[in-house]
LUMTI-646665 format. One line per field, with one value per residue (C-alpha): residue in one letter; x, y, z. Coordinates in steps of 0.05 Angstrom, whole numbers. Example, Ala and Ser with C-alpha at 12.3 -4.5 7.8 and 13.67 -1.06 7.14 Angstrom:
<pts>
code c(A / S) $
c1 c(246 / 273) $
c2 c(-90 / -21) $
c3 c(156 / 143) $
</pts>
This chain:
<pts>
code c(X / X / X / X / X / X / X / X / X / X / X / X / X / X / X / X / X / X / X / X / X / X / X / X / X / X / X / X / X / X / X / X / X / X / X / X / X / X / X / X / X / X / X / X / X / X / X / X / X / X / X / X / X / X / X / X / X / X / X / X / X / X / X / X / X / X / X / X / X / X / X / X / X / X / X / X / X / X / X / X / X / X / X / X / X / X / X / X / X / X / X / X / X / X / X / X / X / X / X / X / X / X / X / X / X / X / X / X / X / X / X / X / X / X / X / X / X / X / X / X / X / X / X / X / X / X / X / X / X / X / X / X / X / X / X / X / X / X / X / X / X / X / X / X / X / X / X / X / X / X / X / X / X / X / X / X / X / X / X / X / X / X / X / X / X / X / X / X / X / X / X / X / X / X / X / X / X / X / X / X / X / X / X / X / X / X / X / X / X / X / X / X / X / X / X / X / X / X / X / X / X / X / X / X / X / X / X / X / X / X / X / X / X / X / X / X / X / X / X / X / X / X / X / X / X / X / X / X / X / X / X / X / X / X / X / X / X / X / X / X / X / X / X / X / X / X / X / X / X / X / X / X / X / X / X / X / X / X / X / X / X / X / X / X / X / X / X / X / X / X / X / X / X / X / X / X / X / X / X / X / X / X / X / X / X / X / X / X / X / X / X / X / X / X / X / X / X / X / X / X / X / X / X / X / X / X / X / X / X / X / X / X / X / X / X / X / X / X / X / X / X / X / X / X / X / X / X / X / X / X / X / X / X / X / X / X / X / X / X / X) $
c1 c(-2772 / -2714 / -2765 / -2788 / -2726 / -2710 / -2776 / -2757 / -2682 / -2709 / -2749 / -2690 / -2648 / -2715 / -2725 / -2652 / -2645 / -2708 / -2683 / -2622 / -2665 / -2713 / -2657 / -2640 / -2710 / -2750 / -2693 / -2674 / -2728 / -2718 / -2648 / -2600 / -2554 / -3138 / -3141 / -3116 / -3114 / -3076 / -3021 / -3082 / -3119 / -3187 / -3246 / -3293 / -3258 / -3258 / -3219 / -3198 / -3130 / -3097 / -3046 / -3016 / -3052 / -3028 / -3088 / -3120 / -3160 / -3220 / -3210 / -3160 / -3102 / -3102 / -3099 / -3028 / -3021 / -3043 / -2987 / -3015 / -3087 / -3129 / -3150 / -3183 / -3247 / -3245 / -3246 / -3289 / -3282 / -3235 / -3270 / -3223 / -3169 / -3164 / -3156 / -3168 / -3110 / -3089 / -3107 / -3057 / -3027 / -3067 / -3006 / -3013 / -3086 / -3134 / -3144 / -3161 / -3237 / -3248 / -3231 / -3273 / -3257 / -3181 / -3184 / -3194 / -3179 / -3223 / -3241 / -3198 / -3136 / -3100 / -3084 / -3087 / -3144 / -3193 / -3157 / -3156 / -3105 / -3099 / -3049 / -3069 / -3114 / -3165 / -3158 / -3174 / -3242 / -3265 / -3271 / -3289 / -3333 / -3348 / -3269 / -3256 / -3201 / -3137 / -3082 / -3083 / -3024 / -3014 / -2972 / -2966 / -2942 / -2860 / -2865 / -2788 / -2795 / -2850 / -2922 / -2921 / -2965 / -2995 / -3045 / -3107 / -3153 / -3217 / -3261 / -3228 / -3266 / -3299 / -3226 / -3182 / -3114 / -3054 / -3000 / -2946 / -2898 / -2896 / -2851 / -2847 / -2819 / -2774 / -2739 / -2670 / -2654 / -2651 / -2705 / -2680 / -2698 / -2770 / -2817 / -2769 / -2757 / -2788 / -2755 / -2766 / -2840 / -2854 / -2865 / -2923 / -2961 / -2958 / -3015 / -2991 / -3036 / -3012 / -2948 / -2950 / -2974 / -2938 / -2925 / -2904 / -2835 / -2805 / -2775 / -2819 / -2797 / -2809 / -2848 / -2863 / -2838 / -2887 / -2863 / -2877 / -2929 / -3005 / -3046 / -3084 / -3086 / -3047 / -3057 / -3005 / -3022 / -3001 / -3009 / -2997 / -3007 / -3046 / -3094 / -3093 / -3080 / -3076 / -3097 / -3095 / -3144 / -3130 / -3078 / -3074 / -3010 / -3006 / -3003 / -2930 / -2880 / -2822 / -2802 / -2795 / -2728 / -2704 / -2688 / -2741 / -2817 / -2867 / -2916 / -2917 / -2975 / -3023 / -3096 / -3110 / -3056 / -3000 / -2930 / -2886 / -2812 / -2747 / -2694 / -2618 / -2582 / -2544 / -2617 / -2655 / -2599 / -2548 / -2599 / -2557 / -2581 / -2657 / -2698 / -2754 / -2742 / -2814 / -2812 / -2802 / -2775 / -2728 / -2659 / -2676 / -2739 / -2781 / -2721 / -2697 / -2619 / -2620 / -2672 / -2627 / -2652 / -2714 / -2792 / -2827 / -2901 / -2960 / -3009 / -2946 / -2886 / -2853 / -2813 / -2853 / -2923 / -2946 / -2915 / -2843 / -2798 / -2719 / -2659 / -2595 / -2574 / -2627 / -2672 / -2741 / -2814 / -2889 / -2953 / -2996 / -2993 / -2972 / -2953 / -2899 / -2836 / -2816 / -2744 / -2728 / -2716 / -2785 / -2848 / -2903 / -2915 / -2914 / -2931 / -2956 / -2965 / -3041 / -3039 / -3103) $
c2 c(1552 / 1585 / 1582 / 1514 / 1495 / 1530 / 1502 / 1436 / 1441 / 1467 / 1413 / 1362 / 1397 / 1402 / 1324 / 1313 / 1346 / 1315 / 1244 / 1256 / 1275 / 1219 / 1167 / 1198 / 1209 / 1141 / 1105 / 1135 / 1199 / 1274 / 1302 / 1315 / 1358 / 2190 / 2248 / 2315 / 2382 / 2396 / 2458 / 2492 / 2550 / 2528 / 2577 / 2615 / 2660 / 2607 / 2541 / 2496 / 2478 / 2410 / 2367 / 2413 / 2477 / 2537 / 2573 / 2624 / 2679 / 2663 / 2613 / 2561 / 2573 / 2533 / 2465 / 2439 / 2373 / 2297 / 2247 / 2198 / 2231 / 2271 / 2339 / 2360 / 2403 / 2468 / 2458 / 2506 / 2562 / 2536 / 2561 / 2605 / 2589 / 2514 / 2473 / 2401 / 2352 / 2330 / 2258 / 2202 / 2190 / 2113 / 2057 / 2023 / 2023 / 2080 / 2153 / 2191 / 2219 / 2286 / 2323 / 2352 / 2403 / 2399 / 2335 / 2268 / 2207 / 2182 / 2110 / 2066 / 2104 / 2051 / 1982 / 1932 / 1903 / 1962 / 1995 / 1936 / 1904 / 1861 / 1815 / 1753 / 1738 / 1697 / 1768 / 1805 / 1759 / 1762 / 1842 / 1845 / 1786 / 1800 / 1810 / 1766 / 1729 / 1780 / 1822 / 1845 / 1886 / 1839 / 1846 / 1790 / 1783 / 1779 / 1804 / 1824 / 1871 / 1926 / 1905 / 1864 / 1842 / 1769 / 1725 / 1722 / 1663 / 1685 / 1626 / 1558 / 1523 / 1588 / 1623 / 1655 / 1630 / 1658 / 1646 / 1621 / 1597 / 1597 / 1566 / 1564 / 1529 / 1581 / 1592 / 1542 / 1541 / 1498 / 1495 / 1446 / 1514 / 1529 / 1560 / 1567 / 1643 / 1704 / 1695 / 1747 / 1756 / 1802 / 1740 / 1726 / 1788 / 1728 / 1684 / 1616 / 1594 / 1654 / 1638 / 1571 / 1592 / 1594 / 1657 / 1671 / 1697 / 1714 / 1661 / 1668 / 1637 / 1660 / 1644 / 1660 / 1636 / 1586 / 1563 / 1633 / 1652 / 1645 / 1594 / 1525 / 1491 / 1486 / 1457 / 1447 / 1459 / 1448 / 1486 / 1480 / 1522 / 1569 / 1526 / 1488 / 1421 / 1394 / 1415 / 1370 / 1371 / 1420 / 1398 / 1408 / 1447 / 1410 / 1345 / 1357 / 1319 / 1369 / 1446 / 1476 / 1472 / 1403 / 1346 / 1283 / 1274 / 1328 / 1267 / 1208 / 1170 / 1225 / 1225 / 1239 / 1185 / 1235 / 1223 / 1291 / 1295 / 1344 / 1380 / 1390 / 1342 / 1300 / 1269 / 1266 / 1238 / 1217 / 1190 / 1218 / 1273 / 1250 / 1282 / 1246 / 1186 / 1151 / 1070 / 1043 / 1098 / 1093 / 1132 / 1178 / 1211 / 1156 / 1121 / 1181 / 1176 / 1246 / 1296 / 1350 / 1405 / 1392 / 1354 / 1294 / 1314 / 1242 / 1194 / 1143 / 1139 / 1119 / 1177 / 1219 / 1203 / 1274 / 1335 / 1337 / 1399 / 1379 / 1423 / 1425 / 1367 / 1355 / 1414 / 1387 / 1395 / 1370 / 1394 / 1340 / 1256 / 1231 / 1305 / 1297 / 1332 / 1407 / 1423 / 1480 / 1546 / 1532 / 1556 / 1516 / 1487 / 1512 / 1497 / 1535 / 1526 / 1558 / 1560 / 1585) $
c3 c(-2045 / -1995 / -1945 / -1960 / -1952 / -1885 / -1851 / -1879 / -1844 / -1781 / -1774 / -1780 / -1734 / -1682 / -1692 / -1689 / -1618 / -1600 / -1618 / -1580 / -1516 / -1524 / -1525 / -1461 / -1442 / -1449 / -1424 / -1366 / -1350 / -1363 / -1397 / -1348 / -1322 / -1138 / -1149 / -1131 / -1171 / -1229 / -1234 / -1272 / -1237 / -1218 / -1258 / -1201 / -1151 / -1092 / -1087 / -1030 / -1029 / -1050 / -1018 / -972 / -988 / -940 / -899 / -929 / -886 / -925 / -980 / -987 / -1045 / -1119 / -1117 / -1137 / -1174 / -1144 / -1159 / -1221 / -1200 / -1253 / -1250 / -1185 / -1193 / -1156 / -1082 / -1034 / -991 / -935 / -867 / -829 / -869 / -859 / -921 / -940 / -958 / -1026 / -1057 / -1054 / -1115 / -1140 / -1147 / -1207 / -1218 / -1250 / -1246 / -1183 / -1197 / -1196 / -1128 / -1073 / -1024 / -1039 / -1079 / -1038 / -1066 / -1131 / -1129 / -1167 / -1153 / -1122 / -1152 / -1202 / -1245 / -1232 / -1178 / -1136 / -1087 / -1026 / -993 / -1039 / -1097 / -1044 / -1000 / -1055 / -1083 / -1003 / -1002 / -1082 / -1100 / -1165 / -1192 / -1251 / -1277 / -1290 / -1264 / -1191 / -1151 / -1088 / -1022 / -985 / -903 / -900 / -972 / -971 / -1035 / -1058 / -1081 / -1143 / -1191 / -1203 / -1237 / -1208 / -1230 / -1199 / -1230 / -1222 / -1164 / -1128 / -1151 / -1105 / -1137 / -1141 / -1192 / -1153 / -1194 / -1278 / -1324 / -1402 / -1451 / -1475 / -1419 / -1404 / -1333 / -1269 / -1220 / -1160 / -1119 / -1134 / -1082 / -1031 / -1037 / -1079 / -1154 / -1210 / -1184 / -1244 / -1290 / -1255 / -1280 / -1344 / -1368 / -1359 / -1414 / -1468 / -1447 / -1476 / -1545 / -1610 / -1626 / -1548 / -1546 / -1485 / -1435 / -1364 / -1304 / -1229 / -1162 / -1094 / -1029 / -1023 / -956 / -934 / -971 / -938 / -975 / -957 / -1016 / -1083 / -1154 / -1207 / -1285 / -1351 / -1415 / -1498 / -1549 / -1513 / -1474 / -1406 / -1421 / -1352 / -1276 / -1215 / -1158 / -1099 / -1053 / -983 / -966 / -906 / -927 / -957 / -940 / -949 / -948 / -1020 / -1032 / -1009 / -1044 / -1057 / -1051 / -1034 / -1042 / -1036 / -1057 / -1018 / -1014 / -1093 / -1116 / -1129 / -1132 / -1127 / -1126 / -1143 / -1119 / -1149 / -1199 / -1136 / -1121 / -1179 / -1216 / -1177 / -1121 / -1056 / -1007 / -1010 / -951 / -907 / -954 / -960 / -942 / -1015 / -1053 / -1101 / -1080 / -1143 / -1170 / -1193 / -1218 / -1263 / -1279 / -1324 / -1285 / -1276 / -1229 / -1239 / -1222 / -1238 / -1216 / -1236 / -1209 / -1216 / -1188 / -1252 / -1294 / -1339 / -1326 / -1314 / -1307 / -1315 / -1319 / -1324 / -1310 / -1343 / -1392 / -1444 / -1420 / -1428 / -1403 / -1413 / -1409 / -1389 / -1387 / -1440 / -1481 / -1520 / -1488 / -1512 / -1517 / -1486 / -1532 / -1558 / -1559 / -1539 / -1464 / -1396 / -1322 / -1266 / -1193 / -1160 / -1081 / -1043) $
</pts>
């Protein structure tokens, strides 16, 4: 019965805050503002040497240990005292195999999904054709930090994607500054798709410089409970109309139909500081008076036809045309960004 009773009062106080947004919402838009040896001594009498071993007159000295590798088999007799050097130690990704003549690297000791990397996702499926869907260390040109890890989707159309930007429901923040610089990059190591389910718990937002970043093409995506509820065609990143990070539309009635505009609260709610201002666009984002810091991503340019993701105010977001909104603090939807 006390739980009964809780569900029951959570729900009024869910449909309360929603009614309160909606008001706000269908009126006006969106709410507002490998390897190497191990310390062990090798069995047999001879071994060569690993990472750094000193010269021996006639066999090389006892391997010491391979950062992250596993243990190196005994090495050979080192000819006239040379020895052989060490194996790198494998970042992020599997254990070194077993090590020869002083331990060289094992394959798979550097890495993400199977001990592979590359500078992007579509890098990564060129050299490695048969990588699937899943979790690869990446490090792009101008990266300004260390190598990270993303999504890859390796099966949408050919694959090749990278995650470049994520957002869930449970996370409350403002967005007016999306893509234009490298933001907590680790939540893209997230399923944009898990992340929208139920039982998900933890708030996920980040991206990547997409100005920066090298890709062709893009696609924007929306998920609930757990599945992808929406995709859009491929893009072409050079039919944008503006940098990431300024204010108004990205499209503008492109070659698919879409309609694509954001930035900070002054022009998606107040309707000043617009950029590149299309011939017949509204001062605003598709006549939103409550956006926030936020998008407005549809085949229309009328408010919530698509994708939308406020900032600040009532703190909403979709999942697809015509999803209901999720208030965020709840589980349930995300969005995501793929450039190729």
């Amino acid at each position: 019965m006390l739980a009964t009773h809780l569900r029951a009062r959570r729900s009024l106080l869910t449909l309360s805050a929603y009614a309160a947004c909606a008001a706000v919402v269908y009126a006006t838009g969106c709410g507002d503002s490998s390897s190497g040896d191990d310390d062990s001594t090798p069995s047999g009498g001879e071994s060569g040497a690993a990472t750094g071993g000193e010269s021996g007159s006639t066999s090389g000295s006892s391997g010491s240990a391979g950062k992250g590798g596993s243990s190196g088999s005994a090495g050979s007799a080192g000819k006239g005292g040379t020895t052989s050097t060490g194996g790198a130690a494998g970042a992020g990704g599997g254990e070194g195999g077993a090590g020869a003549n002083g331990g060289e690297p094992g394959a798979g000791g550097e890495g993400g999904s199977d001990g592979i990397s590359g500078t992007t996702c579509k890098a990564i499926l060129a050299t490695h054709p048969s990588a699937s869907t899943g979790v690869y260390l990446i490090d792009p040109p101008g990266n300004p930090g260390a190598p990270f890890s993303v999504v890859c989707d390796m099966t949408t159309s050919s694959g090749g994607w990278t995650l470049g930007f994520v957002k869930n429901s449970l996370d409350n923040g403002n967005y007016q500054d999306f893509g234009s610089s490298y933001a907590n990059v680790a939540a893209l190591e997230t399923i944009p798709a898990a992340s929208s389910a139920a039982t998900f718990t933890s708030a996920v937002a980040g991206w990547l410089d997409l100005n920066a970043f090298p890709y062709t093409e893009l696609r924007l995506a929306g998920y609930a409970a757990g599945t992808e509820a929406y995709t859009s065609v491929a893009i072409q990143k050079s039919t944008l109309r503006l940098s990431f990070g300024q204010n108004g539309y990205f499209l503008y009635n492109d070659a698919n139909g879409y309609y694509w505009c954001g930035g900070d609260t002054a022009y998606t709610t107040d309707g000043t500081g617009q950029e590149n201002t299309p011939s017949g666009a509204p001062a605003d984002c598709k006549g939103h008076t409550s956006l926030g810091n936020g998008w407005d991503f549809s085949e229309a340019n009328s408010a919530n036809q698509g994708l939308t993701i406020c900032g600040g105010g009532a703190s909403l977001m979709t999942s697809a045309p015509t999803s209901p909104f999720v208030v965020y603090g709840s589980p349930g939807a995300a969005q995501a960004i793929w450039v190729r």
